[in-house]
N, C-alpha and C positions, 0 to 999 in steps of 0.2 A: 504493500500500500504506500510504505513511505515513497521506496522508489517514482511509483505513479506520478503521485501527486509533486514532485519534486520536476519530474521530466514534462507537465504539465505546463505548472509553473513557468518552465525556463524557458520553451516553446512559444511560452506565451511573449516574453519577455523580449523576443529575438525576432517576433511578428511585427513588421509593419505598418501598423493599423492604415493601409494605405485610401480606403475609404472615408477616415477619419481625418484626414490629416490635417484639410483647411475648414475644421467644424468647430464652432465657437460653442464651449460649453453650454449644457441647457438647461433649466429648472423645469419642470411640472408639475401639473397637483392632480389630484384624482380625488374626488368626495364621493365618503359611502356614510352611513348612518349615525355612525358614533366618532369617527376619525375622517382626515384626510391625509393621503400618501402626497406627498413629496417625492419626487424622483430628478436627481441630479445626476446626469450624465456628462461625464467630464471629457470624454474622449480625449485623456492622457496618450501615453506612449503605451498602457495597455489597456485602456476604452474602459476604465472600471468607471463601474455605477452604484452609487449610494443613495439610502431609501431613508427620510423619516417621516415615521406616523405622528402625526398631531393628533393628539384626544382632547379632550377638552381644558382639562389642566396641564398636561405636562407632553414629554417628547419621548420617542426610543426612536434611535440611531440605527440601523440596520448597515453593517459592511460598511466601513469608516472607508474616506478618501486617504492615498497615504502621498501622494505627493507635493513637493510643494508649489505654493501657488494654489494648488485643489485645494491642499488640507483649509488655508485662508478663506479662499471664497465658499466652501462648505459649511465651513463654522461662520461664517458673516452671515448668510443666509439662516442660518440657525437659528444665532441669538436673538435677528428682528421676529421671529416669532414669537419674542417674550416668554416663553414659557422653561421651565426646568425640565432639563432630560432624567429621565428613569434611568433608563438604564439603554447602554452600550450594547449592542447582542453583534458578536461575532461568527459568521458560518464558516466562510472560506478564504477571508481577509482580514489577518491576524496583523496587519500592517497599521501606520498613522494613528496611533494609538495615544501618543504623547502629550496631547492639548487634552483628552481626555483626564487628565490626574484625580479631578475630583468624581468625575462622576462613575456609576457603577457598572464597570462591564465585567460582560456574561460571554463565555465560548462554552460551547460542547464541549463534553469529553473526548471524543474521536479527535476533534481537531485539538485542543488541548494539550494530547497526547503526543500529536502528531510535533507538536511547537516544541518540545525539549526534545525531541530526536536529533540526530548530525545531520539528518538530512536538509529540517527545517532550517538549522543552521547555514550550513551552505548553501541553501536557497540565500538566506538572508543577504550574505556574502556575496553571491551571484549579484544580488540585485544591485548590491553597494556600487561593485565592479563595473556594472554595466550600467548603470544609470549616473555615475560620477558623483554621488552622495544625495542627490534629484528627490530619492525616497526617504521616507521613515520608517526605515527598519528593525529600530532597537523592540522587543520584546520585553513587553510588561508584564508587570503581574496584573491576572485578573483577580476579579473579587469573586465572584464564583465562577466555577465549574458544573452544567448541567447536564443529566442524560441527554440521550440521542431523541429519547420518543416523550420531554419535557412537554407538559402545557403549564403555560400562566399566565394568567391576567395583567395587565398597566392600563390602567384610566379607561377601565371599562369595553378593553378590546382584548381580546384572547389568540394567544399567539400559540400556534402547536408545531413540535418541533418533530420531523422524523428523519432517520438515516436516507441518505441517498440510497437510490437502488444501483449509482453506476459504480461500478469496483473500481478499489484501488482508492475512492474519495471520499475524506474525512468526515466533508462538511455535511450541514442538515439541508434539509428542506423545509419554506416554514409555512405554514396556513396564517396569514391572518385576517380574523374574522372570518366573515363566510365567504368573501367573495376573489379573495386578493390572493397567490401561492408564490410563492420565492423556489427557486432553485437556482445552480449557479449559471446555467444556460438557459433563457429564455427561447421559447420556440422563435421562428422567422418565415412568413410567407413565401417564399419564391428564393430562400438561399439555402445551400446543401450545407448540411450539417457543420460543425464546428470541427476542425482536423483536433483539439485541444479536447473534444469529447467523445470522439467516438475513433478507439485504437482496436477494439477486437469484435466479436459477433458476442461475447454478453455485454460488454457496453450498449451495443446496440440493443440488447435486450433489456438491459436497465436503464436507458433513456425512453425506452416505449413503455416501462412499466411505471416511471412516475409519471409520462405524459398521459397513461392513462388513469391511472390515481386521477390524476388532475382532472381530467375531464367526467370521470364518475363523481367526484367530488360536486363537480358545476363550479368553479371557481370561472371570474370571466375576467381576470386581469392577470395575467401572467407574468413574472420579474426574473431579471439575471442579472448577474454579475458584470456582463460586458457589453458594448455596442451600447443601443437605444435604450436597454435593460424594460422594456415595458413590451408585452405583446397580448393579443385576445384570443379568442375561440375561433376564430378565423384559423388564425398561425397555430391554433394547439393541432386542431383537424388537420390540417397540412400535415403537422410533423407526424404525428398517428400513421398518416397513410403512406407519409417517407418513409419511417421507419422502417415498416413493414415489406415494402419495396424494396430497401435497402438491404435487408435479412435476406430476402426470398432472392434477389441474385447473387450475394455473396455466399451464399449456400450450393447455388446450380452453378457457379464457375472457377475456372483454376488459374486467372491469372487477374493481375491488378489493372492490364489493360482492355480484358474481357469486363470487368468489375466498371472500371469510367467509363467504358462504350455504353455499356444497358442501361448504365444508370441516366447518361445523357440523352438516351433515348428514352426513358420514361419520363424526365424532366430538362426539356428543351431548352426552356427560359430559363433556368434557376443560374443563379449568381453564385460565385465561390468554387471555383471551377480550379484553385490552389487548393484550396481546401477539401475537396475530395478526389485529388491526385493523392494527398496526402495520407487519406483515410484508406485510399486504396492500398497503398507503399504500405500500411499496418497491419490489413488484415491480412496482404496477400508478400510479406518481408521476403526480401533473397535471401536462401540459406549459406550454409558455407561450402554447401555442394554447389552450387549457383557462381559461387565467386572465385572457385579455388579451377585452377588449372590441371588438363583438359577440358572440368566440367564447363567451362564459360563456354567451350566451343558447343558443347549438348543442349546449352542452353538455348544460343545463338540459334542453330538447326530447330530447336521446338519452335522458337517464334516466326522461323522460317513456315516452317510447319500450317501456323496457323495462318498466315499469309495465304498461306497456298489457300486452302480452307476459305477465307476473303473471297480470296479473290475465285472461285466459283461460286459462292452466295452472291454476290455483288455483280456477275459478267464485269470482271473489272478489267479490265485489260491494260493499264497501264502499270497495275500493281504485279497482273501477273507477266508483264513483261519485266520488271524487277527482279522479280527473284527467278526466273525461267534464265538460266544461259542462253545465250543467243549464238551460240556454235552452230554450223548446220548439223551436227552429228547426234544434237539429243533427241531421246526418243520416248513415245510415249503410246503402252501397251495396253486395250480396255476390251472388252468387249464388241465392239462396233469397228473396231478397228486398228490400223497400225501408225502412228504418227510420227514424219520425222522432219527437226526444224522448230522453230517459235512458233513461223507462219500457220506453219499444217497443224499446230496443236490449237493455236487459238482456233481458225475459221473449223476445225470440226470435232473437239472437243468441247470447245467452250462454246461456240456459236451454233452450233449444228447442235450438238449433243445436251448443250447445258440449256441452252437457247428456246428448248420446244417447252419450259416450264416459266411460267409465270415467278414462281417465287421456288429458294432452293436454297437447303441451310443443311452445310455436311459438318455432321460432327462428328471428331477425329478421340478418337481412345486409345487405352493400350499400347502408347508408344514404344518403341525401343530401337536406341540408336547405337551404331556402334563409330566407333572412329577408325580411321585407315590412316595412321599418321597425321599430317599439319593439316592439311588442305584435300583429304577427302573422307567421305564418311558415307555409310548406307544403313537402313532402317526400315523397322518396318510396321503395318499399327493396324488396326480395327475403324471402321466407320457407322454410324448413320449417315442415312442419308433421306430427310422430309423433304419432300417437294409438291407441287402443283401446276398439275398441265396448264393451258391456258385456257383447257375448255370447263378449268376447276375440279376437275379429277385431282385426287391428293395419291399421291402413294408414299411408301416407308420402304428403303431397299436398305439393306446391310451389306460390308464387304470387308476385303483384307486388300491392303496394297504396300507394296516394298515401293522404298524411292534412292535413287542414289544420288550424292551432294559434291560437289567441290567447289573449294575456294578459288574464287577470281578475285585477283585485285585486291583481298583481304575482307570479300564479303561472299557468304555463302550462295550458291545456286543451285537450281535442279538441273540435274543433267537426264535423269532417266527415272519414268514413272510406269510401273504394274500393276495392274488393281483387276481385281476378279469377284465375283461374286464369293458367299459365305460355301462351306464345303458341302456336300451331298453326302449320305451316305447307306442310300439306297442300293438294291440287287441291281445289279449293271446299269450304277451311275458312277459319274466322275469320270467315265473313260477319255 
């Protein structure tokens, strides 16, 4: 957990906010029955947003600002409200704490915990480093320390606290009152997830299980830590149905490029197009077989591979004129016929052959590639193969096919392709 929230943190610290960049801090208010929220978005160097609830006597603080210049304009804002703050509550921003001295704050346990580890330390240190002293990082002492699943009242509004569902993070989640729910990522309409929230396939299961808390709940204002820090039932429903999206491809594919193609295809318009290259590079990491030598080259041929694969979904013919050698001597063996050259493979493999279907998605399994030294290699794999005529006929055909590779120039190509149907093994077949 420490680690997480540590590599979180620092990620975060090293981002950009390049959205943000020429956006003049902003105050808001939101009125519900017995309080009104305040929301101050500072869009610092890392876009934190701090909350206070006005009751009718007094204040609570929600995620202090910690840098300066924020920390000033947060507390000048503050004070003209005239009223006495309660109490401090801290979830996941254990920072700018120091203008605080008199009044009473409050952290969770988890996170609590998490603040005398080395890790929170070297966070702290991190931030010193890279922000040139900018922050307020010194670590105070709080006045209490509360469970994770905490309720309690201040001036007549109830605040309830529960653990994150996403792993690896400290902070709470808070309800307050019936309408308002804090977590440290608020939802967003039309942008793909946060690379800072979502590293594996249960993060994504524990950002769809408090979005759905959330929305069984019926809360209809929603708060985060960073950016805008406000969103509604618009943005919660969105994210529900990203989620779910987002799970169900990264379960049906094997690579991080496969992973940003679908999901761009499910959401066209969506913004943050770093940020889920990023999310993809998480769930889908190069191993150390990936990076170590000769696997680079197995690698290199897989994504060949799928290319190939492209580029008969697609009739693509500039892609398959890439990875195809353009020797006259390659060839290529199917069924329908014998092909030798580029020329002859495009106009009757891929034009002729691929050509009489409307739509056509081959998917390739069961790889296995071997190496012949620097600059050749051969293999060989399993397929589907869905398609649809263009009289709307669909069929489903299966097969095996060996392919042979060599390096040109320092980039791999096909020189020779055999593909057959699945085997028979019937009283006088196969012959």
């Amino acid at each position: 957990m420490k680690k997480t929230i540590l590599a979180i943190t620092v990620t975060l610290a090293l981002v950009t906010v390049s959205g943000f960049a020429e956006t003049k801090a902003m105050f808001s208010t939101d009125k519900f029955d017995n309080f009104t929220l305040h929301t101050y978005a500072s869009f610092d160097a890392m876009a934190d947003v701090s909350f206070i609830v006005e009751g009718k006597k007094s204040l609570v603080i929600i995620e202090p600002q910690a840098f300066k210049g924020k920390v000033e304009e947060f507390t000048a804002y503050t004070e003209k409200l005239g009223k006495p703050i309660k109490k401090v509550l801290v979830s996941f921003h254990a920072a700018g704490l120091k203008v605080y001295e008199n009044e009473h704050k409050v952290i969770a346990k988890p996170m609590a915990d998490f603040m005398k580890s080395d890790a929170a330390k070297g966070m702290l240190a991190f931030f010193d480093e890279t922000f040139k002293g900018a922050m307020d990082t010194e670590i105070v002492e709080f006045d209490e320390s509360i469970d994770a699943s905490t309720s309690f009242t201040v001036d007549g509004v109830t605040y309830k606290l529960e653990l994150t569902s996403l792993p690896g993070m400290p902070g709470v989640n808070i309800a307050i009152g019936k309408n308002v729910y804090y977590q440290h990522f608020a939802p967003a309409k039309g942008y793909h997830a946060s690379k800072n929230q979502i590293d594996s396939i249960a993060a994504i299961d524990g950002a769809l299980a408090d979005a759905n808390k959330a929305r069984k709940a019926g809360y209809t204002l929603l708060l985060g830590s960073h950016g805008y820090g406000k969103a509604g039932i618009e943005d919660l429903d969105f994210q529900i149905a990203y989620l779910k999206t987002m799970k169900r491809i990264a379960s049906n594919v094997k690579t991080a490029k496969e992973f940003v193609a679908q999901m761009n295809v499910a959401y066209p318009e969506c913004k943050g197009e770093d940020d889920l290259e990023q999310i993809a590079e998480k769930l889908f990491p190069p191993t150390n077989f990936e990076k170590s030598e000769p696997n680079k080259k197995i690698v290199e041929i897989h994504k060949l591979i799928e290319d190939y694969a492209n580029s008969v979904d697609r009739l693509d013919r500039e892609l398959a004129k890439s990875i195809w050698s353009q020797t006259e001597d390659i060839s290529f063996i199917q069924p329908r016929g014998h092909q030798k050259g580029f020329e002859e493979v495009w106009k009757t493999f891929y034009l002729r052959a691929m050509g009489a279907f409307s739509k056509r998605e081959l998917r390739i399994k069961d790889v296995s590639i071997r190496l012949l030294g620097d600059n050749s290699a051969w293999g060989d794999f399993y397929w589907d193969f869905y398609a649809t005529f263009k009289d709307g006929k669909k069929i489903h055909g299966t097969g095996r096919e060996t392919q042979v590779w060599k390096k040109e120039q320092g980039v791999w190509k096909i020189v020779h392709v055999h593909y057959s149907n699945m085997p028979v093994t019937g009283e006088r077949e196969g012959f």
